[in-house]
ROTI-284485 format. One line per 4 residues: their letters; for each residue x, z, y of C-alpha. Coordinates in steps of 0.25 Angstrom, whole numbers, plus 2048, in hexadecimal, padded with zeros to 3 digits. Layout:
<sites>
a> X,Z,Y ~ ...
</sites>
This chain:
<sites>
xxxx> 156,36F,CE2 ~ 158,360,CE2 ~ 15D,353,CE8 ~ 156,346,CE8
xxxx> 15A,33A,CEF ~ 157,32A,CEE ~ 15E,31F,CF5 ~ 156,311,CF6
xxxx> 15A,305,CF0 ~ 15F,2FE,CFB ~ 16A,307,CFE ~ 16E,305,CEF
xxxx> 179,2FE,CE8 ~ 173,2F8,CE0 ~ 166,2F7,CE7 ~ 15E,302,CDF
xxxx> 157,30F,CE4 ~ 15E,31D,CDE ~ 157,329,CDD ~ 160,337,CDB
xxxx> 15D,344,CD9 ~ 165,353,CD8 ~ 15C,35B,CCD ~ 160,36B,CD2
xxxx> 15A,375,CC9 ~ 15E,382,CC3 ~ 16B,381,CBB ~ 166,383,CAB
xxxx> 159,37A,CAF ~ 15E,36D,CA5 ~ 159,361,CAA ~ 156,356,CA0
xxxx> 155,346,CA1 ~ 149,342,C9D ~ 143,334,C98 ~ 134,333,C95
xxxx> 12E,327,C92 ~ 122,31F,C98 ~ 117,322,C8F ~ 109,327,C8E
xxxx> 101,334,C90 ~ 0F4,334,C8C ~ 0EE,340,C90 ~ 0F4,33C,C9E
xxxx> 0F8,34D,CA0 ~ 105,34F,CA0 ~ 10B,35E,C9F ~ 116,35F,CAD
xxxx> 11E,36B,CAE ~ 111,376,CB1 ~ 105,36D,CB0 ~ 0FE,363,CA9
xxxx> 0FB,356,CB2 ~ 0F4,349,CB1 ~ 0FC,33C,CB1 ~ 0FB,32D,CAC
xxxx> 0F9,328,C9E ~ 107,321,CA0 ~ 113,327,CA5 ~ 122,31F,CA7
xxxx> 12F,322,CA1 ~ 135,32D,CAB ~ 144,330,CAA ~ 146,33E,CB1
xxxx> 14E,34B,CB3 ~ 146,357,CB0 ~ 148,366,CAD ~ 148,367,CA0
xxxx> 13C,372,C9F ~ 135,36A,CA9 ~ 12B,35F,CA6 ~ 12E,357,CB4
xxxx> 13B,350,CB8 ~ 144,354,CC5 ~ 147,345,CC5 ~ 145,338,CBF
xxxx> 141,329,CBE ~ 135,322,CB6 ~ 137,316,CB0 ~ 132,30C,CBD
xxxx> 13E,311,CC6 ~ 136,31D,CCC ~ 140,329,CCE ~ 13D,337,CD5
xxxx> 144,343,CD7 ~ 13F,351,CDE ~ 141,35C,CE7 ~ 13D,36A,CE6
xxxx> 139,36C,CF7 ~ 135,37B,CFD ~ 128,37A,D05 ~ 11F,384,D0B
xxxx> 114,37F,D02 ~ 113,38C,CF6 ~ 111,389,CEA ~ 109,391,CDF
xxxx> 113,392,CD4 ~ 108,391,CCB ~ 10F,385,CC4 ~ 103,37C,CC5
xxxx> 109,372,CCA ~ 114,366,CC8 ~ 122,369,CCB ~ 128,35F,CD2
xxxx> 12F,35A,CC5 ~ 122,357,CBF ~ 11C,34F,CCD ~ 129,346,CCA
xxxx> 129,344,CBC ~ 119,343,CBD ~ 11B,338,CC6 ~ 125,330,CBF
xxxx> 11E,32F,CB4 ~ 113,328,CBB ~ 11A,31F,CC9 ~ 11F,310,CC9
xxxx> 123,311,CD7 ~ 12A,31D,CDF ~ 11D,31C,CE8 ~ 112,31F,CDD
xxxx> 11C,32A,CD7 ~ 11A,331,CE5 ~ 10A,330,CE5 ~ 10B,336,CD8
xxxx> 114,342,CDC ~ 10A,343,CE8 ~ 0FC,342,CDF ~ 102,34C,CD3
xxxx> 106,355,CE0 ~ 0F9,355,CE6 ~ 0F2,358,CD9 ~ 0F9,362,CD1
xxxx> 105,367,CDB ~ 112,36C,CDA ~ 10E,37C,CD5 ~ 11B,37D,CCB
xxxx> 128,382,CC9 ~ 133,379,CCA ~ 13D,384,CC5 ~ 143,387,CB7
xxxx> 146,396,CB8 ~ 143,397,CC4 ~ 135,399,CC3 ~ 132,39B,CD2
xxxx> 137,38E,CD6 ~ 12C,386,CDB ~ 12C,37A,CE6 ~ 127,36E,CEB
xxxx> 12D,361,CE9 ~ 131,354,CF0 ~ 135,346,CEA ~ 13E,33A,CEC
xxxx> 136,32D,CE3 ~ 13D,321,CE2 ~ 13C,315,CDD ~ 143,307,CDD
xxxx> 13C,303,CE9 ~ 138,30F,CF0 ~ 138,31D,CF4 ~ 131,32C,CF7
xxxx> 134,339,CFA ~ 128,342,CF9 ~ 128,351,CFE ~ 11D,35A,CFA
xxxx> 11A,369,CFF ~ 110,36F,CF7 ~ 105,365,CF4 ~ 109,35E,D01
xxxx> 113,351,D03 ~ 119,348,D09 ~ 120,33A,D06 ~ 129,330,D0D
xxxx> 12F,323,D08 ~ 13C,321,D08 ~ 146,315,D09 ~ 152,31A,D0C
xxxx> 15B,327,D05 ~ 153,332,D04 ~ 157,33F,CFE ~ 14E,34B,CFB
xxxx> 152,35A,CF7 ~ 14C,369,CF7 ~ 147,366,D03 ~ 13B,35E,D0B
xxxx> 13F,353,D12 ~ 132,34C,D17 ~ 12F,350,D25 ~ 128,345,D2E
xxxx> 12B,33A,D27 ~ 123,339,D1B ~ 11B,32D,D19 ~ 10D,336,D12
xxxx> 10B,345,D13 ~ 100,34C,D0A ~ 0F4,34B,D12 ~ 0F2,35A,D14
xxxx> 100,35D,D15 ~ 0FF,35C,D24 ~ 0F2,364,D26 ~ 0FA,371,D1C
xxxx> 107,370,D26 ~ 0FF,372,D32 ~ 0F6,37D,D2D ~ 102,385,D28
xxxx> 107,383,D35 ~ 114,37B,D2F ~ 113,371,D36 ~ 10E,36E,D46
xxxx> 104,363,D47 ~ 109,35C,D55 ~ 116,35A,D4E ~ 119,34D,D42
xxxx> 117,353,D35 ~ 123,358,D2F ~ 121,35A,D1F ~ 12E,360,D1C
xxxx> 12C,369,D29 ~ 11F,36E,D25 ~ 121,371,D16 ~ 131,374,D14
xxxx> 134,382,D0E ~ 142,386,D17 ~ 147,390,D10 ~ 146,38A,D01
xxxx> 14B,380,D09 ~ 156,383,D0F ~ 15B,38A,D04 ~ 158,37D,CFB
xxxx> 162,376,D04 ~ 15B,368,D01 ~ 15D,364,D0F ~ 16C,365,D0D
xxxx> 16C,35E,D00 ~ 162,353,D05 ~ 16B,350,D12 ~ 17A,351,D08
xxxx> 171,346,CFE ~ 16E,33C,D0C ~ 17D,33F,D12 ~ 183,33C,D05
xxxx> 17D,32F,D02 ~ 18A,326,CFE ~ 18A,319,CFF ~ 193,30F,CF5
xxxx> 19E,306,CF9 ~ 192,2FA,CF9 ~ 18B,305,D04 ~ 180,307,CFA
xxxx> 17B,313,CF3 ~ 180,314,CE4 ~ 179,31C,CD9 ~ 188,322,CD7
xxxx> 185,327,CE5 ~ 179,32E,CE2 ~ 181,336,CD7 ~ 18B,33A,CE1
xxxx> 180,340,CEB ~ 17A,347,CDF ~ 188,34D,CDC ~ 18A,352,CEA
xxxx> 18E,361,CED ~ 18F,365,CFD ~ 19E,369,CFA ~ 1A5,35D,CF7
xxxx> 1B2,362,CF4 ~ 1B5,36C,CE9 ~ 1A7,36F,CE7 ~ 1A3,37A,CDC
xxxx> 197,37D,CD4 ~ 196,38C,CDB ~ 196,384,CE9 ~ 18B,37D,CE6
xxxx> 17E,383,CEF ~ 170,37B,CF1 ~ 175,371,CFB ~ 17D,36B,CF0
xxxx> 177,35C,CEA ~ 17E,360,CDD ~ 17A,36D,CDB ~ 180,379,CD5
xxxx> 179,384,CD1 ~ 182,392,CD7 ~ 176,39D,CD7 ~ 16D,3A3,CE1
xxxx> 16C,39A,CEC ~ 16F,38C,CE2 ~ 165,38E,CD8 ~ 165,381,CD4
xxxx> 16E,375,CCD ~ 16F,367,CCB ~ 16B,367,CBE ~ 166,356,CBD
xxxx> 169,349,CC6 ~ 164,33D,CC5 ~ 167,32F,CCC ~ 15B,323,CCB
xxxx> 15F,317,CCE ~ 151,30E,CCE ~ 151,2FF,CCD ~ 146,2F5,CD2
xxxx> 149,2EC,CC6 ~ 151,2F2,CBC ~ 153,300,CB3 ~ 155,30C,CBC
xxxx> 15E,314,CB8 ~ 160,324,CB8 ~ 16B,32B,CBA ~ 16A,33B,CB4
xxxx> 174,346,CB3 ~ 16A,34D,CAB ~ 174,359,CAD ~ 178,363,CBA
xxxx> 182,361,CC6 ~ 183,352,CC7 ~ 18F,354,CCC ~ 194,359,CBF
xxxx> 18A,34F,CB7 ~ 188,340,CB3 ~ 17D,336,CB7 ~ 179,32E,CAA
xxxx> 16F,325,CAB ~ 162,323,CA3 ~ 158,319,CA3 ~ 14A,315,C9F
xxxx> 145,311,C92 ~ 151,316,C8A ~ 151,323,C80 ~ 15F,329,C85
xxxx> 155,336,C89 ~ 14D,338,C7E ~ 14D,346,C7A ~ 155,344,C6C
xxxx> 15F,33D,C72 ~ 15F,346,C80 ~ 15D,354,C7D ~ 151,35B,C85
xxxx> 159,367,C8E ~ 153,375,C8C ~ 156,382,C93 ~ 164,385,C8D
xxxx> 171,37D,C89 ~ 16D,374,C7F ~ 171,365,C7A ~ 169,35D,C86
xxxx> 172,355,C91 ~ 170,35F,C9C ~ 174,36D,C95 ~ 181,365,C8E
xxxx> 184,35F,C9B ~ 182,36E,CA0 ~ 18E,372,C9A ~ 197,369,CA3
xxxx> 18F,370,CB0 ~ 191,37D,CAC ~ 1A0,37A,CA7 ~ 1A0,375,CB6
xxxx> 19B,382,CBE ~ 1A9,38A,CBA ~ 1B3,37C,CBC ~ 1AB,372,CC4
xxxx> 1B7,36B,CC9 ~ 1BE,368,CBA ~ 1B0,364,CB3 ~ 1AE,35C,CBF
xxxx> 1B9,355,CBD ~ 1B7,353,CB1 ~ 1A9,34D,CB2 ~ 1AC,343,CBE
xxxx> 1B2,339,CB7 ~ 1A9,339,CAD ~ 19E,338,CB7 ~ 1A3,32D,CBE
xxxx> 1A9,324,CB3 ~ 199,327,CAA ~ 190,323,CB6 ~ 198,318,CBC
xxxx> 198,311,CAE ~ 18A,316,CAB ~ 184,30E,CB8 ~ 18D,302,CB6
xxxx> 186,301,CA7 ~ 177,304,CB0 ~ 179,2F9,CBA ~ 179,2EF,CAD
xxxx> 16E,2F7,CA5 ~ 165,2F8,CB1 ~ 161,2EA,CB0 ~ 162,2E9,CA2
xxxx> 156,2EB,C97 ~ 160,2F1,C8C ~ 159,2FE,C8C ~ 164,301,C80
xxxx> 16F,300,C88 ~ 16A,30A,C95 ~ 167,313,C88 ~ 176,313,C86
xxxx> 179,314,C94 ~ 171,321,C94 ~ 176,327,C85 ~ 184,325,C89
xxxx> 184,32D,C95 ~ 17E,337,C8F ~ 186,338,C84 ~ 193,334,C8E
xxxx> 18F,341,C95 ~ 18D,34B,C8A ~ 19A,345,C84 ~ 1A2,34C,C91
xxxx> 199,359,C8E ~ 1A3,35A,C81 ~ 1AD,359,C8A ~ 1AC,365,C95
xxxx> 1B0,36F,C8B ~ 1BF,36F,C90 ~ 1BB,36E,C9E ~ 1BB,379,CAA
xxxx> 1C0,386,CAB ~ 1B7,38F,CA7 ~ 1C2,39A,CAF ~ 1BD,395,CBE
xxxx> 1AE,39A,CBC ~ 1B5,3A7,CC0 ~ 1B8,3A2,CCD ~ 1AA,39D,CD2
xxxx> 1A1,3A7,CD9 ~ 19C,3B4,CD1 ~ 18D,3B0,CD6 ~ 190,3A1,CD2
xxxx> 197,3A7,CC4 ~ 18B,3B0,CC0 ~ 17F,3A4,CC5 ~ 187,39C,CBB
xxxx> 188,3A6,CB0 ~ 179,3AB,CB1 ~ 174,39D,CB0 ~ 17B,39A,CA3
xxxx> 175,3A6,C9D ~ 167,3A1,CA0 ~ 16C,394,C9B ~ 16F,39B,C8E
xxxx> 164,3A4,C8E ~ 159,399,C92 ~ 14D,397,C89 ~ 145,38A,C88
</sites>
């Protein structure tokens, strides 16, 4: 389960479109930053997450957020300011599971790779749909877990959401803020349907013909919907759009609504049920956890910048921001995460977010400061380096963030009380208990 949203330029402080998204997934899935440079693929195949698939000679320099096993990204931006994020939707459309198919993670980075423009980056989700379709898993252990996707493009000028069931879509520009979850969102307003979409609706008696044509009526799952809760968390994104003192929307605002719980005051993790935006893993009925964020701010003229937590619970985590053409992600300088703890960014940070599931309020505490004083000297230093073609110094941006971040993992040793897991739910205790041991016990 996820949350993606985009806010245009004009609304903007400082007159640049922002893309965001809440990466929800299952709690030991590690999710690594990832740079891959522009270069060239001469066989133009590439092997995705299940299948081998065409693709150009020449593919851009991508920054993304991806599931470490998986080939394709949950988020990302290429190196022309394109940025996407995606949504697992429920729809009456069965699929396969023969894993023949892209995941939605490979239509994104797939797509990425090959887009100058938010609006080719949409043909090509819609031509790699129409010919190899979305048969795969999008699960790590849960091997059952297969969907279809949505996706919110953006780029410095404009904007798409694009909804598919199936083989079917549907798209809609968009000019204002938009916010996209578990949930289709597209009913008569779209600007291009699939052209047999229409004619399957009707046949399958979803949808009556003297009536406008509804996509999300005709195609929506309800009850892996319902239990999704991606209406609730789509409206809590809309309603929470804060505003700064100058009236415009700020990229620290964005972080905000990606730390949100529903329970503002003395929130706990064992509190934390799918209609969170920051969500918390509790067991049964909240499979999943926030496990990577990421902020895109994308200039017309200028570096666009990246901000990744590259860790879980953005409440309990810190954007860093990364940029284009700079090494700070190379695998011998950024470990590559695996299955279990090891030395990469996510599993270290790891440590603070388990510390955090017995004392939430002390490690809180203690990470706030941190959080504010880092990104609020981090952006000030972006603003300059934005504009500037010292690639050196955004390199060092970037290192020290990292190394500022994993600096306070040396730190939470003395932090929490172990003691109050005791006090939490015996459901919530045992969940917790029986995901470190897979953690442990996990094989790459």
């Amino acid at each position: 389960m996820c949350d993606t949203f985009f806010s245009p330029s004009h609304r903007n402080l400082h007159g640049n479109a922002i893309l965001a998204k809440n990466s929800d997934r299952e709690p030991n899935e590690a999710q690594q930053i990832s740079r891959f440079p522009a270069h060239n693929r001469p066989q133009k195949r590439v092997q995705a997450t299940f299948i081998v698939v065409d693709c150009p000679e020449q593919v851009h320099e991508v920054i993304l957020s991806k599931p470490f096993h998986m080939w394709g990204a949950e988020m990302g931006v290429n190196e022309y300011g394109v940025a996407i994020g995606n949504e697992a939707v429920f729809t009456k459309m069965k699929l396969g599971k023969k894993n023949n198919g892209l995941t939605g993670m490979d239509l994104l980075r797939l797509s990425l790779e090959q887009s100058t423009t938010a609006e080719e980056a949409l043909g090509i989700i819609i031509e790699l749909l129409g010919k190899y379709g979305q048969d795969a898993c999008g699960g790590y252990q849960d091997k059952g877990m297969y969907y279809s996707n949505s996706f919110l493009i953006a780029d410095p000028h404009s904007a798409y959401v694009v909804e598919t069931a199936g083989p079917f879509w549907a798209y809609k520009r968009i000019k204002s803020f938009y916010a996209i979850s578990n949930v289709l969102t597209l009913g008569t307003d779209f600007d291009q349907i699939h052209p047999e979409a229409k004619d399957f609706a009707y046949q399958k008696s979803w949808m009556k013909q003297d009536v406008p044509f509804d996509f999300q009526g005709a195609f929506s799952e309800p009850i892996m919907t319902f239990l999704g809760r991606g209406a609730s968390r789509k409206q809590q994104c809309e309603l929470q759009v804060p505003v700064s003192k100058s009236g415009k929307f700020t990229i620290q605002d964005a972080f905000g609504i990606l730390r949100s719980h529903r329970i503002k005051d003395n929130f706990e993790p064992c509190q934390g049920d799918m209609g969170n935006i920051c969500l918390h893993a509790q067991g049964l009925l909240t499979p999943s956890q926030t496990t990577g964020s990421m902020v895109a701010e994308l200039r017309e003229n200028a570096q666009s910048s990246v901000w990744l937590t590259g860790s879980s619970a953005p409440c309990l985590s810190v954007f860093k921001p990364f940029y284009f053409g700079t090494s700070t992600l190379n695998t011998d300088v950024f470990p590559q995460a695996s299955a279990r703890m090891d030395a990469s960014y996510w599993w270290q940070w790891e440590k603070i977010h388990r510390k955090a599931l017995v004392d939430y309020f002390s490690i809180l505490a203690f990470i706030q400061p941190f959080q504010q004083e880092k990104e609020n000297s981090w952006m000030e230093l972006d603003r300059v380096l934005a504009v500037s073609k010292d690639i050196k110094k955004r390199e060092e941006l970037s290192q020290g963030a990292i190394e500022n971040c994993l600096q306070l993992v040396k730190n939470w040793e003395q932090k929490g009380d172990s003691s109050k897991f005791t006090q939490w739910p015996l459901a919530y205790r045992l969940y917790w208990k029986w995901q470190n041991r897979r953690m442990k016990h996990e094989r790459d």
